[in-house]
PDB file as gemmi writes it, atoms N, CA and C in Angstrom:
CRYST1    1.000    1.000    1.000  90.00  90.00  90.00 P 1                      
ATOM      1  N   UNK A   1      89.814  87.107  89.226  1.00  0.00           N  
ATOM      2  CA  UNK A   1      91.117  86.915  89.814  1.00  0.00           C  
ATOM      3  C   UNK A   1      92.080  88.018  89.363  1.00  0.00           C  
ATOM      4  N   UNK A   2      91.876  88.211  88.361  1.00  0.00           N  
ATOM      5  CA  UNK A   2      92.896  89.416  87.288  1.00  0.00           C  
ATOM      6  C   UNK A   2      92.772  90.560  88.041  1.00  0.00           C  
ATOM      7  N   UNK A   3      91.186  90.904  88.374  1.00  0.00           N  
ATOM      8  CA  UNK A   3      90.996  92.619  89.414  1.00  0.00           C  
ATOM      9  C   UNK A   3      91.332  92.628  90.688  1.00  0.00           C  
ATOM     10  N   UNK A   4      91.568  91.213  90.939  1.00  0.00           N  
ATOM     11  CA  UNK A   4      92.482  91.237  92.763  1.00  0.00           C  
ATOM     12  C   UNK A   4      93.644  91.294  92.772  1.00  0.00           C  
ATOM     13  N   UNK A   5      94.256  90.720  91.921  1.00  0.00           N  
ATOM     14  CA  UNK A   5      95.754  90.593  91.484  1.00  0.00           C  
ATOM     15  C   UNK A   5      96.013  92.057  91.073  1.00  0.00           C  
ATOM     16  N   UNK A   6      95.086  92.814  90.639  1.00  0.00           N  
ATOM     17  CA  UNK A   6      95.484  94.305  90.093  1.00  0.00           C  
ATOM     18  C   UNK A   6      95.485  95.490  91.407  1.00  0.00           C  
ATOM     19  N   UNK A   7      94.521  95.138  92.288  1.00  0.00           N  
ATOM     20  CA  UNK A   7      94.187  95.452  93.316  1.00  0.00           C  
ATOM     21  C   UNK A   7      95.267  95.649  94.395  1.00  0.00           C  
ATOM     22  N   UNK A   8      96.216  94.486  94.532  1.00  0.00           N  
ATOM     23  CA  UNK A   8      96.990  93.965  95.610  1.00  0.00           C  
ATOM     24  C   UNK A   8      98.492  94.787  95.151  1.00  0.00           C  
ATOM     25  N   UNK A   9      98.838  94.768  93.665  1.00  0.00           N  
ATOM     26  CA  UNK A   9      99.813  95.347  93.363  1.00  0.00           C  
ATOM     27  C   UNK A   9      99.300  96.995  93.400  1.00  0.00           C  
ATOM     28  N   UNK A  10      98.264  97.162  93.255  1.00  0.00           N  
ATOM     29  CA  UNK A  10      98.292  98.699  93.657  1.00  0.00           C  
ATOM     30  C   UNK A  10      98.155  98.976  95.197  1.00  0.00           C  
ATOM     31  N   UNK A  11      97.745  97.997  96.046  1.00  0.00           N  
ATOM     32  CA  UNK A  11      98.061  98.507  97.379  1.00  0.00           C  
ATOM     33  C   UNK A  11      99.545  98.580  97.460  1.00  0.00           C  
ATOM     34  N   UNK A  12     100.261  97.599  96.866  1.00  0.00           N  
ATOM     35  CA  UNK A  12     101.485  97.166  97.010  1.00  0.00           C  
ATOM     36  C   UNK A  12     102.430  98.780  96.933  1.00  0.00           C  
ATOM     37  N   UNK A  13     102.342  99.008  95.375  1.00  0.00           N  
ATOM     38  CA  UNK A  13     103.038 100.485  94.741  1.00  0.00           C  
ATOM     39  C   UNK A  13     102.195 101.532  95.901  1.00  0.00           C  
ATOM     40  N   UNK A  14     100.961 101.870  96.457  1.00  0.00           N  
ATOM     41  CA  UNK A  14     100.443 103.108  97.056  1.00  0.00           C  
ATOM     42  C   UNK A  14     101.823 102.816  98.790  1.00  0.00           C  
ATOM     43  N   UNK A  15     101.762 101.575  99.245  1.00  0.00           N  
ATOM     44  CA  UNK A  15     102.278 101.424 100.520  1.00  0.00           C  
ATOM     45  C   UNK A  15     103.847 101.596 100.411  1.00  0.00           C  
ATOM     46  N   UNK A  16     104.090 100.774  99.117  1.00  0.00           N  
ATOM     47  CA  UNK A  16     106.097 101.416  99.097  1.00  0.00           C  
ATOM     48  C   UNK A  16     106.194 102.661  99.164  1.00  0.00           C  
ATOM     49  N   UNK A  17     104.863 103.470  98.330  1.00  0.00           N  
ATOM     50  CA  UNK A  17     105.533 105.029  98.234  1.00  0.00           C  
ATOM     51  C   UNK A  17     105.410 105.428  99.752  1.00  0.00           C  
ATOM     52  N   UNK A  18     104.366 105.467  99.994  1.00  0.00           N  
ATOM     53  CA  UNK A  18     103.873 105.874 101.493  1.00  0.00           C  
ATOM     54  C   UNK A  18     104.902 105.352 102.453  1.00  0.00           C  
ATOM     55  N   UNK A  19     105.930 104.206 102.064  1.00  0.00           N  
ATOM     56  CA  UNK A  19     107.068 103.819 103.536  1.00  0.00           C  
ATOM     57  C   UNK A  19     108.191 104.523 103.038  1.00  0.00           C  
ATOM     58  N   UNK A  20     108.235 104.788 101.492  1.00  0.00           N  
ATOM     59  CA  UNK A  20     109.783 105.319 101.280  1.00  0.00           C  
ATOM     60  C   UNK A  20     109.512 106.962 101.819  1.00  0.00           C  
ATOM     61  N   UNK A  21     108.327 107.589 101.835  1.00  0.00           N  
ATOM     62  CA  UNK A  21     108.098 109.299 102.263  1.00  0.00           C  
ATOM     63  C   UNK A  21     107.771 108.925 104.217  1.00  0.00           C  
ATOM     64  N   UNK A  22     107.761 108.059 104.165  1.00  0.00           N  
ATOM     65  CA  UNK A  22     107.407 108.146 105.589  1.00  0.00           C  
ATOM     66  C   UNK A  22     108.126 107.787 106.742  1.00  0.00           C  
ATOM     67  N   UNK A  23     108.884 106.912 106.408  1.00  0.00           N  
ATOM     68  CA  UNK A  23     110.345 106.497 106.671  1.00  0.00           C  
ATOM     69  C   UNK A  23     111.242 107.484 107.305  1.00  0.00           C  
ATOM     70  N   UNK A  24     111.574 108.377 105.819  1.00  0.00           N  
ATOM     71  CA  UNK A  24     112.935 108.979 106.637  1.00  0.00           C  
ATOM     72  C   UNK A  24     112.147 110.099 106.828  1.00  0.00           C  
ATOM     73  N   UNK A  25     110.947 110.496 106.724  1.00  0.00           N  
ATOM     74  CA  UNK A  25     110.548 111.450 107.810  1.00  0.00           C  
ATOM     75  C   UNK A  25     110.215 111.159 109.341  1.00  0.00           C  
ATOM     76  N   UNK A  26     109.840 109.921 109.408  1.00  0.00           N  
ATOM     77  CA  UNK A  26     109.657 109.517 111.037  1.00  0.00           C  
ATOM     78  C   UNK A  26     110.863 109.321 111.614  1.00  0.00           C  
ATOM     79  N   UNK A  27     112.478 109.144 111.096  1.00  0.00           N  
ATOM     80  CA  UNK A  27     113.452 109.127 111.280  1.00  0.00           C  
ATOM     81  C   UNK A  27     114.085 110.756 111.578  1.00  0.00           C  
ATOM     82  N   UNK A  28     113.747 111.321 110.892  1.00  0.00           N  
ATOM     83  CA  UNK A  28     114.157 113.019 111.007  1.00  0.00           C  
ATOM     84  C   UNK A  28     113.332 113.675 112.125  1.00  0.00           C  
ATOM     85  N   UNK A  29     112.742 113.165 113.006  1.00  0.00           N  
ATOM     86  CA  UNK A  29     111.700 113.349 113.958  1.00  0.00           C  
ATOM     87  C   UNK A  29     112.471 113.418 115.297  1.00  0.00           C  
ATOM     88  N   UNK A  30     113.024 114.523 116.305  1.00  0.00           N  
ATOM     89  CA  UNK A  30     113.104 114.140 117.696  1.00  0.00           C  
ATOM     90  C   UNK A  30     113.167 113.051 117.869  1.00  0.00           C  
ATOM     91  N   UNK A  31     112.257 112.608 118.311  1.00  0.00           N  
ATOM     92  CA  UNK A  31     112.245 111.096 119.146  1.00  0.00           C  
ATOM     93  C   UNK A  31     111.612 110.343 117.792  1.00  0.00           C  
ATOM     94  N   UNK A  32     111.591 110.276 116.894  1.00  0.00           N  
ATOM     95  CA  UNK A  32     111.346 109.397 115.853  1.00  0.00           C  
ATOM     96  C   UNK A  32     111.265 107.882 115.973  1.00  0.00           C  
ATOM     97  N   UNK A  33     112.265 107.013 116.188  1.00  0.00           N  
ATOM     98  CA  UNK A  33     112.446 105.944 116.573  1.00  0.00           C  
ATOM     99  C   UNK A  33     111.591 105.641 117.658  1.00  0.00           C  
ATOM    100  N   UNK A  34     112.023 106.232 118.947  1.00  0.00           N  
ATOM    101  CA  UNK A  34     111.181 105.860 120.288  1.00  0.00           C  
ATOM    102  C   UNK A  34     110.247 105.577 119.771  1.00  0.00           C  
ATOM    103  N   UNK A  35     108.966 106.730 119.335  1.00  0.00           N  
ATOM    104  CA  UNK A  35     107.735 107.302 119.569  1.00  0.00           C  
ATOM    105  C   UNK A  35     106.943 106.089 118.335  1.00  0.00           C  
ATOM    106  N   UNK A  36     107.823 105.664 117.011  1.00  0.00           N  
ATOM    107  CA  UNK A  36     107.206 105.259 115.994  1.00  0.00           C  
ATOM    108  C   UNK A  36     107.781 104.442 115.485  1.00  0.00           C  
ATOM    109  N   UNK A  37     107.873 103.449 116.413  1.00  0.00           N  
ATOM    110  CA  UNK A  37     108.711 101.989 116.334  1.00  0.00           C  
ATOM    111  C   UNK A  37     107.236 100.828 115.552  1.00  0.00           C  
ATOM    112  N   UNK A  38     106.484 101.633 116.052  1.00  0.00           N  
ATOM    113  CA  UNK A  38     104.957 100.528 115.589  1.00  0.00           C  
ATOM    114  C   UNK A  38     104.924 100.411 114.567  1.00  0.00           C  
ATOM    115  N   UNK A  39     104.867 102.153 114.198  1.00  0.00           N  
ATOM    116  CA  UNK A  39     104.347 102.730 112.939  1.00  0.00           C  
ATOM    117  C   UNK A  39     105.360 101.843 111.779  1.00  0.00           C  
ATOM    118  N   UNK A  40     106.718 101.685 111.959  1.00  0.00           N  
ATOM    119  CA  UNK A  40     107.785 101.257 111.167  1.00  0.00           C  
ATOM    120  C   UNK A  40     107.549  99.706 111.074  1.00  0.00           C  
ATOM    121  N   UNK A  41     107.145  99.041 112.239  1.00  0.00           N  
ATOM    122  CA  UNK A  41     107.276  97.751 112.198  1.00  0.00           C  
ATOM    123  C   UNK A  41     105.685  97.351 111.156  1.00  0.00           C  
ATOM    124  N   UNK A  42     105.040  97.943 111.652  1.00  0.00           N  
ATOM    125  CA  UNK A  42     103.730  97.511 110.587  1.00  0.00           C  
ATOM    126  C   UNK A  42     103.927  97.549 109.560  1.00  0.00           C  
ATOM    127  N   UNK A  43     104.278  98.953 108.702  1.00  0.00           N  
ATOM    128  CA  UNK A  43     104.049  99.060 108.003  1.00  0.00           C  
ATOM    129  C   UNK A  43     104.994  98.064 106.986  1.00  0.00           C  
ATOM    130  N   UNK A  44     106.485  97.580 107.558  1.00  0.00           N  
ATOM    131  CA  UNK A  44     106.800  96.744 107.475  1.00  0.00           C  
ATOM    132  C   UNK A  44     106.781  95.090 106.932  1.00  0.00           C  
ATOM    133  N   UNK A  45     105.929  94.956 107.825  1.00  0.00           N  
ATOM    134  CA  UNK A  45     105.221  93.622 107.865  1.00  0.00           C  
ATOM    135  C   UNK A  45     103.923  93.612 106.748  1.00  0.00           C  
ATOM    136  N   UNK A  46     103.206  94.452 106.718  1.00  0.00           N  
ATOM    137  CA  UNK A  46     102.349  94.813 105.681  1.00  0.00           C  
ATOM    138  C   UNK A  46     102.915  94.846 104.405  1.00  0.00           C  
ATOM    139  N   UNK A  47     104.083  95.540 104.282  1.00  0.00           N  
ATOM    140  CA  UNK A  47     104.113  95.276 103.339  1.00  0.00           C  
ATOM    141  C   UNK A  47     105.296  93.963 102.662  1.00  0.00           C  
ATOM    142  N   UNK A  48     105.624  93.442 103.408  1.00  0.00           N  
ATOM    143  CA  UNK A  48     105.947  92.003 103.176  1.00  0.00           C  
ATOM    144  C   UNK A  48     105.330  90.900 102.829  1.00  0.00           C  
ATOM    145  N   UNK A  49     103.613  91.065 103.484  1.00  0.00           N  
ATOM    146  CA  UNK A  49     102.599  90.621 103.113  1.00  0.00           C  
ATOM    147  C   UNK A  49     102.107  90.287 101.827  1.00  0.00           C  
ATOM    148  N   UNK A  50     101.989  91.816 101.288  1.00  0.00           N  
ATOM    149  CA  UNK A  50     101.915  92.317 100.078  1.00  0.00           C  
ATOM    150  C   UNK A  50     102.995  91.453  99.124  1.00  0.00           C  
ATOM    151  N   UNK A  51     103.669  91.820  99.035  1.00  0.00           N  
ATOM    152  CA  UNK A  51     104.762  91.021  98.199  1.00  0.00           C  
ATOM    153  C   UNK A  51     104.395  89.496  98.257  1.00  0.00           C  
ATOM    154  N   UNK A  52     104.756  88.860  99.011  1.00  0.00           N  
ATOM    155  CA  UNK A  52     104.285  87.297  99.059  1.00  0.00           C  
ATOM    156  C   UNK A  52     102.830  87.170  98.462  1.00  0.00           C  
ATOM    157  N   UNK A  53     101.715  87.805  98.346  1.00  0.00           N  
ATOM    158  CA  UNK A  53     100.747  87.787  98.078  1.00  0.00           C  
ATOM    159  C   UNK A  53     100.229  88.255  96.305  1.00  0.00           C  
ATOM    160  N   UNK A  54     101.089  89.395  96.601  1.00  0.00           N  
ATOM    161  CA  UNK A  54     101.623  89.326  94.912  1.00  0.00           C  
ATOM    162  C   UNK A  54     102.223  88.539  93.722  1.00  0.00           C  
ATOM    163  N   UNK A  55     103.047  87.580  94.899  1.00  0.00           N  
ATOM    164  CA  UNK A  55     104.045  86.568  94.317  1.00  0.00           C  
ATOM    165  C   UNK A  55     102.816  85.552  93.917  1.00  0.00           C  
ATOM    166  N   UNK A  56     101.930  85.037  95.071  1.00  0.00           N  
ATOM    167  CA  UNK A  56     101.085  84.274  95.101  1.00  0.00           C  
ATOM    168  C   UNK A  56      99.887  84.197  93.982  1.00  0.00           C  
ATOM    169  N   UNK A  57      98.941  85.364  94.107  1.00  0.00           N  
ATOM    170  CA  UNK A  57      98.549  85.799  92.719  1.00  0.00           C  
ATOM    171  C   UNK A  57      99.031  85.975  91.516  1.00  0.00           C  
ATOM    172  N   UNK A  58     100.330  86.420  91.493  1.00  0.00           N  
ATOM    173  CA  UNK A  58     100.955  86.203  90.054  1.00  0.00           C  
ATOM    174  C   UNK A  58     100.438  84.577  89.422  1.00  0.00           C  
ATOM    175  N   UNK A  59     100.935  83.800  90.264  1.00  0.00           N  
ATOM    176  CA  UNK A  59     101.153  82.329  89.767  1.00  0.00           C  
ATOM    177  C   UNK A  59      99.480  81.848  89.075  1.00  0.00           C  
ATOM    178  N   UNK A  60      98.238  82.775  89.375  1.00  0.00           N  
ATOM    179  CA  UNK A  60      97.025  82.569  89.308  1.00  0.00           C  
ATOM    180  C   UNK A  60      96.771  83.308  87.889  1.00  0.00           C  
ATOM    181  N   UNK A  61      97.270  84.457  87.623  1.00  0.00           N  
ATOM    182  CA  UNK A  61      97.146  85.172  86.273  1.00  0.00           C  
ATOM    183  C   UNK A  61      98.142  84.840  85.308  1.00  0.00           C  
ATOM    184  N   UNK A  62      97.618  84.242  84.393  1.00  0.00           N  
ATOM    185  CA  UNK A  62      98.610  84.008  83.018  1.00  0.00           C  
ATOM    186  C   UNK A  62      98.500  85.239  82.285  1.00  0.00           C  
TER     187      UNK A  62                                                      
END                                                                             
């Protein structure tokens, strides 16, 4: 349980970095918004996922 819980917070930290660099570069983009409304909303939701799931596993590792 301890190596999933370790697992999930490192997807967690790899995906914040990857939305905070990816973010305001898909924003600094021409059509940014239009073109990569997906890209924003997923990654989004993913990582909201993450968090609740983190929260969830926490409660499993003392």
């Amino acid at each position: 349980m301890t190596a999933l819980f370790q697992l999930t917070v490192f997807a967690l930290i790899l995906l914040s970095f990857a939305l905070v660099v990816g973010i305001p570069f898909t924003f600094a983009l021409p059509q940014g918004w239009v073109s990569n409304r997906n890209f924003i909303f997923a990654g989004s939701g993913v990582w909201l996922l993450l968090v609740f799931a983190v929260g969830i596993l926490n409660s499993f590792v003392v």
